[in-house]
LUMMAR-785921 format. One record per residue (C-alpha): x, y, z; residue in one letter. Coordinates in Angstrom, 3 decimals, padded with zeros to 6 digits. Each point is the difference from the previous one (the first is absolute). Example, Ala and Ser with C-alpha at 12.3 -4.5 7.8 and 13.67 -1.06 7.14 Angstrom:
<nodes>
((012.300, -004.500, 007.800), "a")
((001.370, 003.440, -000.660), "s")
</nodes>
This chain:
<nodes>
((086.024, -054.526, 027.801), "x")
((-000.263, 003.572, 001.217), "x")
((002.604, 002.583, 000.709), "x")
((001.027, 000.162, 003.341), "x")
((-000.509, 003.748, 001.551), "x")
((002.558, 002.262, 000.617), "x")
((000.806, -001.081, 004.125), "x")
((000.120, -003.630, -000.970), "x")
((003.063, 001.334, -002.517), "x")
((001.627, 001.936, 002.335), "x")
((-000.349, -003.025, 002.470), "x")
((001.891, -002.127, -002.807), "x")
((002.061, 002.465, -001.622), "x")
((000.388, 003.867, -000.074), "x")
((000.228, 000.341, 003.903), "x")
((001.852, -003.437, 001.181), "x")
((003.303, 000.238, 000.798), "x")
((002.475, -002.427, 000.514), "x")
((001.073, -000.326, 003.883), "x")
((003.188, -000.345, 001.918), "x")
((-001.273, 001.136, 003.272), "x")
((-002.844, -001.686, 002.299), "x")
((-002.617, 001.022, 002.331), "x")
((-000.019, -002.665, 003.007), "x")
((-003.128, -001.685, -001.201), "x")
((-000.366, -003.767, -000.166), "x")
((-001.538, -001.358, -003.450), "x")
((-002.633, -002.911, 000.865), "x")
((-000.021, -003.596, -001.466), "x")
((-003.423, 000.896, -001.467), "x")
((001.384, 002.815, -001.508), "x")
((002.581, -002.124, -002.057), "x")
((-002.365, -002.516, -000.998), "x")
((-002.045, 002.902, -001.585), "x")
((002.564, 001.480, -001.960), "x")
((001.059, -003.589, -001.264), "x")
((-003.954, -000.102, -001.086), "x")
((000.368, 002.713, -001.682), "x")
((003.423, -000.722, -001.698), "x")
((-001.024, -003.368, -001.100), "x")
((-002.387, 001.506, -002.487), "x")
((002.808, 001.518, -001.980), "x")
((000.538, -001.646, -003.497), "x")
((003.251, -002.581, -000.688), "x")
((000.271, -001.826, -003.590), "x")
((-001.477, -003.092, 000.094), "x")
((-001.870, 001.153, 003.525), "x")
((003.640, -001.832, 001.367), "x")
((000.405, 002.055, 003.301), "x")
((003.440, -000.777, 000.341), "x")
((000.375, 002.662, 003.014), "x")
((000.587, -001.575, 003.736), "x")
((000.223, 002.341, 002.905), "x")
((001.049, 000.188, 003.064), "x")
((-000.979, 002.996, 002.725), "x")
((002.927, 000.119, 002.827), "x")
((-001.604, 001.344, 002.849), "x")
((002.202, -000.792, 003.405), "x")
((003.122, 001.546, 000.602), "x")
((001.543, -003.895, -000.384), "x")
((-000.978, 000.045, -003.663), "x")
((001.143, 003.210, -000.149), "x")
((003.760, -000.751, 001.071), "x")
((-000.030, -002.689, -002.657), "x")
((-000.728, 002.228, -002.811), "x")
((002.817, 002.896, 001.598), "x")
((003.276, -001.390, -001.567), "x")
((-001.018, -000.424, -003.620), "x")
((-001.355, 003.629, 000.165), "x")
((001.931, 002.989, -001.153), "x")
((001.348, 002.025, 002.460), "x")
((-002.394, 003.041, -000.886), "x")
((-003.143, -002.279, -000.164), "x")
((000.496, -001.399, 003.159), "x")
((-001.387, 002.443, 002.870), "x")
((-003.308, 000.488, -002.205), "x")
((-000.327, -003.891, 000.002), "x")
((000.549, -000.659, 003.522), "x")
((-002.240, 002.817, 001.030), "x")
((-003.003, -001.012, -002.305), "x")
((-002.958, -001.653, 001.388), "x")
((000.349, -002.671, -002.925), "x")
((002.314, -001.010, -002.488), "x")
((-001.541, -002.113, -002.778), "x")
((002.609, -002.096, -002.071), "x")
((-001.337, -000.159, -003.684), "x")
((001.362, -003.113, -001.656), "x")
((-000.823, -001.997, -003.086), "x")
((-001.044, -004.155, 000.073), "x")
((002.808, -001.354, -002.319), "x")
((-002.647, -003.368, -000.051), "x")
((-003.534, 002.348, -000.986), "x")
((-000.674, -001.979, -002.903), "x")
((-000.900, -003.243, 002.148), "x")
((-002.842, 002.036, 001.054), "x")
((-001.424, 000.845, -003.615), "x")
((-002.417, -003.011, -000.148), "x")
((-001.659, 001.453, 002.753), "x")
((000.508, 004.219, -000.513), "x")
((-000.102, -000.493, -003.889), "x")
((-002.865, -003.356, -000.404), "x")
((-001.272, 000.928, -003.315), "x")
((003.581, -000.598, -001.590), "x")
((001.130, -003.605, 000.811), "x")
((003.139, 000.759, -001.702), "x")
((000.905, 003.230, 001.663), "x")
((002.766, -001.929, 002.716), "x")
((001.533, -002.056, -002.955), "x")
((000.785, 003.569, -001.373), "x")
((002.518, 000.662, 002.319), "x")
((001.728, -003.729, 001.570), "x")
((003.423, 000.156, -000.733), "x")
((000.327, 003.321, -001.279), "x")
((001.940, 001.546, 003.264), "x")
((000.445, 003.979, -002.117), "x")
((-003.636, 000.134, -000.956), "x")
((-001.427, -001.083, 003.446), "x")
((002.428, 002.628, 001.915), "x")
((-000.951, 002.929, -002.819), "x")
((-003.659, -000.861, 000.452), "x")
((000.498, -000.159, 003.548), "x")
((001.961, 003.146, 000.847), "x")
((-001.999, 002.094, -002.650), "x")
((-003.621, -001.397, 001.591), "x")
((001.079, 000.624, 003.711), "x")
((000.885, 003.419, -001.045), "x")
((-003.320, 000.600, -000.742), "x")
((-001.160, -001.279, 002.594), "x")
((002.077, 001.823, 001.959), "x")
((-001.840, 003.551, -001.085), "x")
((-002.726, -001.209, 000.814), "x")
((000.806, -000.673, 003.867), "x")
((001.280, 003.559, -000.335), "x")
((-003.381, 001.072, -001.020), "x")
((-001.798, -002.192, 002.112), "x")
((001.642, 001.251, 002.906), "x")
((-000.549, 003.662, -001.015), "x")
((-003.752, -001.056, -000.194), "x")
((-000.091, -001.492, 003.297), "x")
((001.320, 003.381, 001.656), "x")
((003.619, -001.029, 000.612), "x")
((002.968, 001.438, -001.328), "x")
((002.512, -002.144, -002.132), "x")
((004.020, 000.119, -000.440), "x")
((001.282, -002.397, -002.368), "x")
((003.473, -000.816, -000.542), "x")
((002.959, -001.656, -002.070), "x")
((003.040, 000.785, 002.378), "x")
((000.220, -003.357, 000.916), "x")
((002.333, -003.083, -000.573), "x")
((-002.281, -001.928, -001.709), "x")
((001.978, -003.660, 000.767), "x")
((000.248, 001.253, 003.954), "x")
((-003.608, 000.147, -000.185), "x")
((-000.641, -003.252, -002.033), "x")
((002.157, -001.683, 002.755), "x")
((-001.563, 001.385, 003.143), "x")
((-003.632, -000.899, -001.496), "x")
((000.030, -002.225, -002.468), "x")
((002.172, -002.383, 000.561), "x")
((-000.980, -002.326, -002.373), "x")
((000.614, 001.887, -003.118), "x")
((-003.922, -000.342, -001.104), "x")
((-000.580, 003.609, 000.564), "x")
((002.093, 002.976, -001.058), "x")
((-000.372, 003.700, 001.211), "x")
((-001.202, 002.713, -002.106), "x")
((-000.625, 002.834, 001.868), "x")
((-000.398, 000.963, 003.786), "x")
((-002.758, 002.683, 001.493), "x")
((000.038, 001.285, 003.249), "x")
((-003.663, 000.630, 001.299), "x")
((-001.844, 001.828, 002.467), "x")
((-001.065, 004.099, 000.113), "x")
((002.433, 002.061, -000.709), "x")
((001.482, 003.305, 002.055), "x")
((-000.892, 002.823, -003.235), "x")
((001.950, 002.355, 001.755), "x")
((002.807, -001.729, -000.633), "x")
((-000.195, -000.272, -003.459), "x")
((002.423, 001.458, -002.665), "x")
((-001.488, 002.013, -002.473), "x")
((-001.549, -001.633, -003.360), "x")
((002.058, -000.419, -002.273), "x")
((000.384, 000.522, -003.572), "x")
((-001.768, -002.143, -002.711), "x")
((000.219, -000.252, -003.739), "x")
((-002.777, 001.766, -002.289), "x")
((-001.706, -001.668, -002.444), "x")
((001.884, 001.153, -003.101), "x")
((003.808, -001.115, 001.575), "x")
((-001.132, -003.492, 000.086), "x")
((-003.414, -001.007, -001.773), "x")
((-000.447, 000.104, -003.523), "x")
((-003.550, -000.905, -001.504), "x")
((000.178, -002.116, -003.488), "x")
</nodes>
């Protein structure tokens, strides 16, 4: 591996922002497709990919999503190009014999053990979850993920049948940067690292 140079970090991390105000630009299909490519080659414990996603383009989809939003979260949302629903597969381990073949044991690790597939869920969708950050940053669009949700509302309106959870949501698309509020503070090193 090499170190990436000093745009591809500002791309990814010193310069990005998170957005709450949209330019009037469409995001394509293919667009979406490449920054799941991308995301998909993030790592997840036992390679279990737990995350499932859906990107809520029309205005229909949209209106579904409104009520379980917070009142300050929901202008941003409506107006975004693309809101992506991050949720978690409660049911991922079925899918180890195929994601994880060189264990055969790997799905028996987790049947009937509700608190250790939700942990291992949650925690690996997180992950997952930076890395569609990242990958969108990559791909040139601008990111602006979100808790401020009702999380049940959402499971509901989308996943009706309780399989998938939410995690996170992440309204896509390029962003207005003169409309963003200042950067703010962030920890040093020393007030929460230590090195043993």
């Amino acid at each position: 591996m090499t170190v990436i140079d000093n745009s591809a970090v500002e791309t990814l991390f010193t310069k990005a922002r998170t957005h709450n105000v949209w330019q009037d630009r469409d995001v394509s299909d293919e667009t979406l497709h490449e920054l799941y490519h991308l995301m998909h080659f993030g790592p997840t414990s036992m390679n279990c990919q737990p995350t499932r996603i859906l990107f809520l383009r029309s205005q229909e989809a949209k209106e579904r999503l409104k009520p379980a939003l917070l009142p300050g979260n929901q202008e941003k949302t409506m107006k975004a190009p693309v809101v992506a629903v991050l949720g978690f597969d409660t049911e991922f381990h079925e899918h180890l014999p195929r994601m994880f073949s060189h264990n055969k044991d790997a799905k028996s690790l987790f049947e009937g053990k509700p608190d250790f597939i939700h942990t291992t869920a949650f925690r690996n969708s997180s992950i997952q979850g930076g890395y569609f950050i990242l990958a969108a940053r990559a791909l040139g669009l601008d990111a602006g993920p979100m808790s401020g949700f009702n999380n049940a509302a959402v499971d509901e309106a989308f996943f009706p049948d309780g399989k998938v959870k939410s995690n996170f949501l992440c309204n896509l698309g390029y962003g207005d940067a003169e409309a963003l509020f200042p950067r703010q503070e962030r920890f040093a090193f020393e007030e929460i690292c230590e090195v043993l």
